[in-house]
C-alpha positions in Angstrom: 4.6 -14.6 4.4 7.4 -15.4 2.0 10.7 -15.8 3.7 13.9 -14.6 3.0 15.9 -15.2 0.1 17.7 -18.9 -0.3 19.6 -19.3 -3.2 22.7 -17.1 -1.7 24.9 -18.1 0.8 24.5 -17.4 4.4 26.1 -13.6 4.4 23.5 -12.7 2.0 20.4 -14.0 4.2 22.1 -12.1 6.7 22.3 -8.8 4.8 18.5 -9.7 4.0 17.6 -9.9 7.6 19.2 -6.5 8.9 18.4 -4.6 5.7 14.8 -5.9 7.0 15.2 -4.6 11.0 16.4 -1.1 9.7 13.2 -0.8 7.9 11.4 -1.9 10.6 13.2 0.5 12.3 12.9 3.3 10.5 16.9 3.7 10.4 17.6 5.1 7.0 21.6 5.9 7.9 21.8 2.0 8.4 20.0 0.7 5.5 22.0 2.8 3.2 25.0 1.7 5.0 24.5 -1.7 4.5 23.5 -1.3 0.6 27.0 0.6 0.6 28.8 -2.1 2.5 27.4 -4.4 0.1 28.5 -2.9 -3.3 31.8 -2.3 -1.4 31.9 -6.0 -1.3 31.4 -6.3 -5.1 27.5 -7.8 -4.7 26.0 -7.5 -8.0 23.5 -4.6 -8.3 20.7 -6.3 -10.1 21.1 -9.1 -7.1 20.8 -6.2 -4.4 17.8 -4.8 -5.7 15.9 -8.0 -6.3 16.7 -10.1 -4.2 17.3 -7.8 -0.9 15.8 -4.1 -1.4 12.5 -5.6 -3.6 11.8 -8.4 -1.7 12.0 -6.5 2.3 9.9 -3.7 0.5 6.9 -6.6 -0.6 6.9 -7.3 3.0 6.2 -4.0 4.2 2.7 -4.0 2.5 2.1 -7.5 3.5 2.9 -5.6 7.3 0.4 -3.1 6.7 -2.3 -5.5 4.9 -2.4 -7.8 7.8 -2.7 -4.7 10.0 0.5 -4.8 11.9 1.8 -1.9 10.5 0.3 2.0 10.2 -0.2 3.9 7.4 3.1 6.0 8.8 5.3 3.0 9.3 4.9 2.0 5.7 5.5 4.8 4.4 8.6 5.5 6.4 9.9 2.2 5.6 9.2 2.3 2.0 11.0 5.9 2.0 14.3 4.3 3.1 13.8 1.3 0.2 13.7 4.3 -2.2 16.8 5.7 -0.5 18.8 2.3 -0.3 17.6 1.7 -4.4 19.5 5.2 -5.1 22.4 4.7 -3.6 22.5 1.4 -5.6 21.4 3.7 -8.4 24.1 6.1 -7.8 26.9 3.1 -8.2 25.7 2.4 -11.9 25.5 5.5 -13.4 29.3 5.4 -13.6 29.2 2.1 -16.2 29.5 2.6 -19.9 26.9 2.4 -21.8 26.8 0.0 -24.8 23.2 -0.3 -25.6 19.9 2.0 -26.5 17.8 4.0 -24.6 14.8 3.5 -22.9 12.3 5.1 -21.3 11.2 3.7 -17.7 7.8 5.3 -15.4 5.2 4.5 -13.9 1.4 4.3 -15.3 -0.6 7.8 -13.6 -1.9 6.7 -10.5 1.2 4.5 -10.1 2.4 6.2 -6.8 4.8 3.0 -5.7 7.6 4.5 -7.5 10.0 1.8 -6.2 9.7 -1.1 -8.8 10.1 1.0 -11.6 13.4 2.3 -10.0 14.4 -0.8 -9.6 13.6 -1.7 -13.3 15.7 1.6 -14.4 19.1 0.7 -12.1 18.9 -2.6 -13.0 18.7 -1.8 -17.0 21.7 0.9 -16.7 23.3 -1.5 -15.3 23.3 -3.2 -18.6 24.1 -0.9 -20.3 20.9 1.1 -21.2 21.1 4.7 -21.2 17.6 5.2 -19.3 15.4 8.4 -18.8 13.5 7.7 -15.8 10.1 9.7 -15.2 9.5 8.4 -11.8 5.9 8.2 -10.4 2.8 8.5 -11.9 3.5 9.4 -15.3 0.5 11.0 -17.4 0.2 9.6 -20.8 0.5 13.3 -22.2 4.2 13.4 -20.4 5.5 10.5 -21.5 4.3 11.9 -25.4 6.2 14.6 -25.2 9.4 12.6 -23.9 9.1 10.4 -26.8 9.6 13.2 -29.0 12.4 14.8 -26.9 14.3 11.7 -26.3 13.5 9.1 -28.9 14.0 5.8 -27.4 14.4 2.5 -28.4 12.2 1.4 -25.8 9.7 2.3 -23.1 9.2 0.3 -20.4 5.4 1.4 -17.8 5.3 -0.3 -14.3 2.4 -0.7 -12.8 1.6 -2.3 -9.5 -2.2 -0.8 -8.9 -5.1 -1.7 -11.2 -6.2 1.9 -11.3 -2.9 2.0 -13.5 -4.0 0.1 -16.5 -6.0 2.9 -18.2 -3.3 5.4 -18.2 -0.7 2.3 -19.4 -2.8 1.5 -22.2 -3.0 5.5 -22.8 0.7 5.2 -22.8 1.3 2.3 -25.0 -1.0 3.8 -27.8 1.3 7.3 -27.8 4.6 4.9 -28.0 3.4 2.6 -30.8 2.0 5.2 -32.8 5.6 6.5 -32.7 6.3 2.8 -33.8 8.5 2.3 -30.5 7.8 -0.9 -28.5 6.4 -1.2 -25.2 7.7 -3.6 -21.8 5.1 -3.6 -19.4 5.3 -5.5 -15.9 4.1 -5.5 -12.0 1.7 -6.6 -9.9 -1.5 -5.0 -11.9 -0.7 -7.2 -15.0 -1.0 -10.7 -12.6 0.3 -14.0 -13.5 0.4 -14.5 -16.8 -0.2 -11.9 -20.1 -3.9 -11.5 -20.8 -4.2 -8.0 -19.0 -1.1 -6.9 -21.1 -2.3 -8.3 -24.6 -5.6 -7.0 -23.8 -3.6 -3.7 -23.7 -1.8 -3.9 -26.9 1.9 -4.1 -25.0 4.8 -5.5 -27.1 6.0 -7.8 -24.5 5.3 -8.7 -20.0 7.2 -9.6 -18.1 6.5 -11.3 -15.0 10.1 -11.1 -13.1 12.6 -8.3 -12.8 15.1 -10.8 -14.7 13.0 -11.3 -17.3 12.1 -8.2 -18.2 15.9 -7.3 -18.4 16.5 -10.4 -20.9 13.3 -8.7 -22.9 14.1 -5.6 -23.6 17.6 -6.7 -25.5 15.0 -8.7 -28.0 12.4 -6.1 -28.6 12.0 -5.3 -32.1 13.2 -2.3 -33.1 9.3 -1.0 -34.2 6.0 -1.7 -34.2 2.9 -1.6 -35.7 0.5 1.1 -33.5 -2.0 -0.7 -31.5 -5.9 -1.7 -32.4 -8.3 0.4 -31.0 -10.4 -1.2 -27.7 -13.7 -1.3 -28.3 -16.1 1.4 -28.1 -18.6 0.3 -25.6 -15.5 -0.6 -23.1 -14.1 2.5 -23.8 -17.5 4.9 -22.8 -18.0 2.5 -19.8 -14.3 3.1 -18.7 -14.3 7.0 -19.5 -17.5 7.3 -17.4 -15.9 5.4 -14.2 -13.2 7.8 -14.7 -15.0 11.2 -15.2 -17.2 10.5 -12.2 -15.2 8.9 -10.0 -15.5 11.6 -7.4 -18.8 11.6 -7.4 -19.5 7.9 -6.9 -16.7 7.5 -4.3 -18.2 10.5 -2.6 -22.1 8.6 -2.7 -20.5 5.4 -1.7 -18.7 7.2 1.0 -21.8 9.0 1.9 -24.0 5.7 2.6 -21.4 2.8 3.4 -20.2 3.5 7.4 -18.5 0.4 8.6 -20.2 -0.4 12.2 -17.7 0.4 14.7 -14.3 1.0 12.2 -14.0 4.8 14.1 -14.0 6.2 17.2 -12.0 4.0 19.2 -10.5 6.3 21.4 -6.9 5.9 19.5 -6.0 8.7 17.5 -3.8 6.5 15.5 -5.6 3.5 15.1 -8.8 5.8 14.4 -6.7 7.4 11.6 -5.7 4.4 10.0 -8.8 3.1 9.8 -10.7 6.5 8.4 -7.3 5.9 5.3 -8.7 2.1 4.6 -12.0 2.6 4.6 -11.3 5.3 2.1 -9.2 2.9 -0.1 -11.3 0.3 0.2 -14.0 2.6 -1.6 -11.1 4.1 -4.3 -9.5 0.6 -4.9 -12.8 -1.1 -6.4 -14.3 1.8 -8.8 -10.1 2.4 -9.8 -10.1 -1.5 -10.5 -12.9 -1.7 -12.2 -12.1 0.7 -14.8 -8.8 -1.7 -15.5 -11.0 -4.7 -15.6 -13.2 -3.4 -18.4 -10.4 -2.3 -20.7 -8.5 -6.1 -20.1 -11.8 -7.9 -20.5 -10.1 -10.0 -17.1 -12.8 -10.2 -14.1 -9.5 -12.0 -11.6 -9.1 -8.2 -11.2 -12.5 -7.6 -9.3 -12.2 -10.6 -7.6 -8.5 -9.6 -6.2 -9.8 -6.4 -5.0 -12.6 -7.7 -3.2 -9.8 -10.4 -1.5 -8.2 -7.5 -0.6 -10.7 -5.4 1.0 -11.8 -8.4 2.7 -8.4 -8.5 4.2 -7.7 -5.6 4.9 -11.0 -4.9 6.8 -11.0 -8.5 8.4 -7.9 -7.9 9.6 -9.0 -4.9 11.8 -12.0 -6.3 13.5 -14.6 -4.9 10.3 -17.4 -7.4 10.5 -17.2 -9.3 7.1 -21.1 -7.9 6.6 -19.1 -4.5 5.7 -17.6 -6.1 2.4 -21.8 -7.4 1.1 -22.5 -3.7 2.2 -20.0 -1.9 0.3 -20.3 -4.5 -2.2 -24.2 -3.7 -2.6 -23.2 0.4 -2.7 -20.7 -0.4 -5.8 -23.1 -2.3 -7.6 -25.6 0.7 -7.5 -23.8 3.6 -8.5 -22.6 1.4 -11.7 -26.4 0.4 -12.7 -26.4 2.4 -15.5 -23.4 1.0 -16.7 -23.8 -2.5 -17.8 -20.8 -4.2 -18.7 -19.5 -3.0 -15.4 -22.4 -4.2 -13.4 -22.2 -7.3 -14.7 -18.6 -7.7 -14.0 -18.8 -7.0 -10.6 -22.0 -9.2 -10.2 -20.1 -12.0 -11.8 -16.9 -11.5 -10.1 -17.5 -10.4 -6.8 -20.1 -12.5 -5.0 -21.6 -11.8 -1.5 -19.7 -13.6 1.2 -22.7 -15.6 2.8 -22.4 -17.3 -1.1 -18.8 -17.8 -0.7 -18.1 -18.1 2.8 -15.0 -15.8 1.9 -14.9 -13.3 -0.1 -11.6 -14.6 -2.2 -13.6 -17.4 -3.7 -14.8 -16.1 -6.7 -15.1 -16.8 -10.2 -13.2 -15.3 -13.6 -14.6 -13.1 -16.0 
């Protein structure tokens, strides 16, 4: 687990720490307070929201990955980060602006709403007028905004694999319209393959970088080249039946003893990750055909291994829904292949992390 923040002095690990505890908490009144007290106190807004709000937030899923945390706790917690980042949000919309506008949301799908917020206070506060569209932004939306708005730049976060279609969606309709296109979160990983694969302008792996990035965008672009075809049936088919190979998966893949424990709560949260660990993998797979990058199957099969691990799932449950995958995709043969290739069984691996790139 990453600790808190060390390049400020010892009030700011302290602000850190009980920013933390009200989230844990569930206090919203104090965590507000103490983003208040803190701009009082003339902290920097871009520091406040990366290096306080974004960093206690990243811990909150690594609570609920490991299993310490319910579904309801995270999303309480994460609630109150989304109220702290607006009241740091409401501070900045009072600066001048001296520089273009841009256009920040989130790829569809994109339901963690709190990075790209970030992304957005931190640009206004220098000096970008921004249009943010908030969560899950359809491609189609974020069309017509170009027209209404005409922006200088647009800027797509995107923290979930499942994302990357709809991104690439979304930096076709804004390079066609010769506007360039910032892209950045956790979906893109750790260095820029996914987003050239994607036709982006520019990634950025940190929230400072990607504020130094979009002041040296160039002021158009050429429209993107198309993906190829093959990728792009393979991809539209994941997508259009979706629902009906969750649903078969769902149907025939029963983790031995992951409900009915006797706890409502505990038998609740278990029912929601069983449920994402059978949406996560056919979302991520449709990303990992349109990047050509097979780390992405092999990160959501860490994760599934995790998350079931860490709730007493017999590791047999990850082969088995591994196996289940692997057979409503058969007709489908770049995708079978990459999930073949990418996401061994465990009694190969001895853990299901260990796999190897596509």
């Amino acid at each position: 687990m990453p600790s808190a923040p060390t390049s400020h002095d010892a009030g700011f690990e302290e602000l850190f720490f009980r920013f933390e505890r009200a989230l844990a908490e569930g206090n919203a009144s104090a965590a507000v307070a103490l983003v208040d007290e803190a701009l009082d106190g003339d902290m920097e807004p871009v520091s406040l929201l990366g290096d306080v709000i974004t960093p206690a937030q990243r811990r909150i899923g690594e609570r609920w990955q490991r299993g310490e945390w319910s579904v309801a706790q995270e999303h309480i917690a994460t609630g109150i980060s989304l109220a702290a980042a607006e009241a740091v949000a409401r501070r900045v919309r009072s600066l001048p602006i001296t520089k273009g506008r841009i256009i920040v949301g989130c790829a569809e799908r994109e339901w963690h709403a709190l990075a790209a917020m970030v992304v957005a206070t931190c640009l206004r506060a220098r000096g970008w007028q921004v249009t943010f569209l908030g969560a899950a932004t359809p491609a189609e939306r974020l069309y017509s905004y170009l027209h209404q708005v005409e922006p200088d730049v647009v800027a797509v976060s995107c923290s979930v694999a499942g994302g990357l279609p709809s991104t690439r969606r979304g930096i076709e309709s804004a390079t066609t319209a010769g506007i360039p296109v910032l892209v950045g979160g956790a979906a893109f990983g750790k260095d820029a393959r996914r987003a050239r694969a994607l036709g982006a302008t520019a990634w950025a792996p940190t929230l400072s970088e990607g504020l130094d990035l979009a002041d040296r965008l160039p002021a158009t672009v050429d429209p993107v080249s198309p993906l190829p075809q093959d990728v792009v049936f393979e991809q539209r088919t994941l997508d259009a039946e979706h629902h009906h190979f969750a649903r078969r998966i769902s149907d025939r893949w029963e983790p031995a003893g992951v409900v009915d424990r006797g706890d409502i709560v505990t038998d609740t949260d278990l029912t929601l990750v069983i449920r994402d660990c059978v949406e996560q993998p056919l979302r991520t797979l449709e990303g990992a055909l349109l990047t050509g990058d097979g780390r992405l199957v092999r990160d959501v099969a860490t994760w599934v291994g995790n998350v079931l691990t860490s709730r007493a799932v017999p590791v047999s449950a990850v082969d088995a829904l591994r196996a289940e995958i692997l057979d409503v995709v058969r007709s489908l043969p770049r995708t079978r292949a990459m999930t073949e290739q990418n996401w061994p069984p465990t009694a190969e691996t001895g853990d299901p992390g260990e796999n190897v790139e596509g």
